[in-house]
C-alpha positions, -999 to +999 in steps of 0.1 A: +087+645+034+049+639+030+056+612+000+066+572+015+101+571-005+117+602+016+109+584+053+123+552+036+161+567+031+157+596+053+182+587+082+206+566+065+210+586+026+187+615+028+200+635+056+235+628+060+238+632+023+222+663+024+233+676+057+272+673+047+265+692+014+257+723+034+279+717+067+309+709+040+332+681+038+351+690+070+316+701+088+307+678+115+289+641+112+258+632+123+271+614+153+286+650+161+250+668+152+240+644+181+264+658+207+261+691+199+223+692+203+231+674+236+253+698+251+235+725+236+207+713+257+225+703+285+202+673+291+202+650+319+178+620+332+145+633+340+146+663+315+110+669+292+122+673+255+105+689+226+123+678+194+099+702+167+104+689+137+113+656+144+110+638+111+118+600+118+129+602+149+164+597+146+171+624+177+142+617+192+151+583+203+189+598+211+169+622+234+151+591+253+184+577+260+195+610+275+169+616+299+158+580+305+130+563+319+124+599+346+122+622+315+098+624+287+109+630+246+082+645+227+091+643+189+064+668+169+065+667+132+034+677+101+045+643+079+024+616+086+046+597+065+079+602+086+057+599+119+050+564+109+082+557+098+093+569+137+068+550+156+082+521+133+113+524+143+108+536+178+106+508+207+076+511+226+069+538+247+104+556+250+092+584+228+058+603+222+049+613+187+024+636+180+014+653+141+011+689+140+030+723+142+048+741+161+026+770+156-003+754+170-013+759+207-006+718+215+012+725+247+011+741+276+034+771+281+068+762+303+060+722+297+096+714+288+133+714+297+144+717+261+135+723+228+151+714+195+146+719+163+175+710+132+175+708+103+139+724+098+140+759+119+149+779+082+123+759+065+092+767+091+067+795+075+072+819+101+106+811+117+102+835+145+073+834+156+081+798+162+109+806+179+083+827+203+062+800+205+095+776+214+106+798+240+072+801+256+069+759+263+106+762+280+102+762+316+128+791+337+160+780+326+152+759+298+173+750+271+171+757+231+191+741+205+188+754+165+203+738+138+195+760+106+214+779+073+242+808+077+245+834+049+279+834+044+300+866+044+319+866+013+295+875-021+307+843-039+297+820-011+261+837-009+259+835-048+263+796-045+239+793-015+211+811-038+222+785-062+213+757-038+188+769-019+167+791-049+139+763-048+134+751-018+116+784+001+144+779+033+150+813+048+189+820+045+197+836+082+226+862+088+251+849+108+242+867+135+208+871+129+195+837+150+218+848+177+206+884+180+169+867+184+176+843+211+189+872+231+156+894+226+141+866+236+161+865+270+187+837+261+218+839+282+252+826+272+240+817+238+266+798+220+270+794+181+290+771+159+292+779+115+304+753+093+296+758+054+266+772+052+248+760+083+253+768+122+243+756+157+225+776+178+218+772+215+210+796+245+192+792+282+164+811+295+170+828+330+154+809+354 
């Protein structure tokens, strides 16, 4: 993500490619991946969304759509390479990007409607304590929405997700495992949707 080859294919090879390896053939598309981080969300004009991780900007500018010209789209990402590549492709002013990590005290607690983070949640250093750090920029009723790995259940399944995943330093979550969190973290009617080796995550805060 940090070299100038991965921003170039990112949203059209890179991601899809990569993405249905994991989700499996029947797992759902990218345009799907887009919905479901909508509704998970529940966004609406006038929202303020954090998309952590944002890469190039692909559901960043989905986001702006969303909330329109009353909300605000914050897309956060470490690659200056795939920042670039975002503003690039980004028409003017309809999202902010800004280079750093989520573990860094950028924002203001409760500054946002929603967060998101897929496709880079499991690959984060310290996966929950961003997750804390998430939770504390959602305003009272705020909205998360996770897109990260799933251990499967059956030993064959988790012997070719070691296979796949041996190199890459991802932390391989228990199914239930992101779930249980987002309720210690006072998430109500969390919702949770495996396919392959990947599942969607979403929850809201009480207000």
């Amino acid at each position: 993500m940090l070299t100038g080859v991965v921003p170039q294919i990112y949203e059209r090879w890179w991601r899809p490619t990569l993405g249905q390896f994991f989700k499996g053939p029947l797992g759902p598309s990218m345009a799907d991946e887009h919905r479901i981080a909508r509704l998970l969300m529940g966004l609406s004009p006038g929202d303020g969304v954090l998309d952590v991780a944002c890469g190039n900007g692909n559901f960043s500018r989905g986001f702006a759509r969303t909330v329109g010209e009353e909300g605000l789209v914050v897309g956060l990402d470490v690659s200056q390479t795939m920042l670039a590549r975002a503003v690039e492709d980004t028409p003017d002013g309809e999202v902010a990007y800004i280079r750093g990590d989520i573990a860094e005290p950028i924002f203001r607690e409760r500054s946002f409607d929603a967060v998101c983070c897929f496709a880079a949640f499991h690959l984060l250093a310290d996966p929950m304590a961003a997750l804390d750090r998430m939770t504390g920029l959602l305003a009272p009723g705020g909205r998360i929405a996770l897109f990260t790995s799933a251990r499967p259940r059956s030993a064959p399944l988790r012997a070719l997700q070691g296979l796949a995943t041996a190199r890459s330093g991802a932390v391989m979550f228990d199914q239930d495992e992101v779930v249980t969190a987002l309720g210690q973290r006072g998430y109500q009617g969390v919702r949770r949707l495996v396919s392959g080796l990947t599942q969607f995550v979403g929850g809201r805060l009480a207000r």
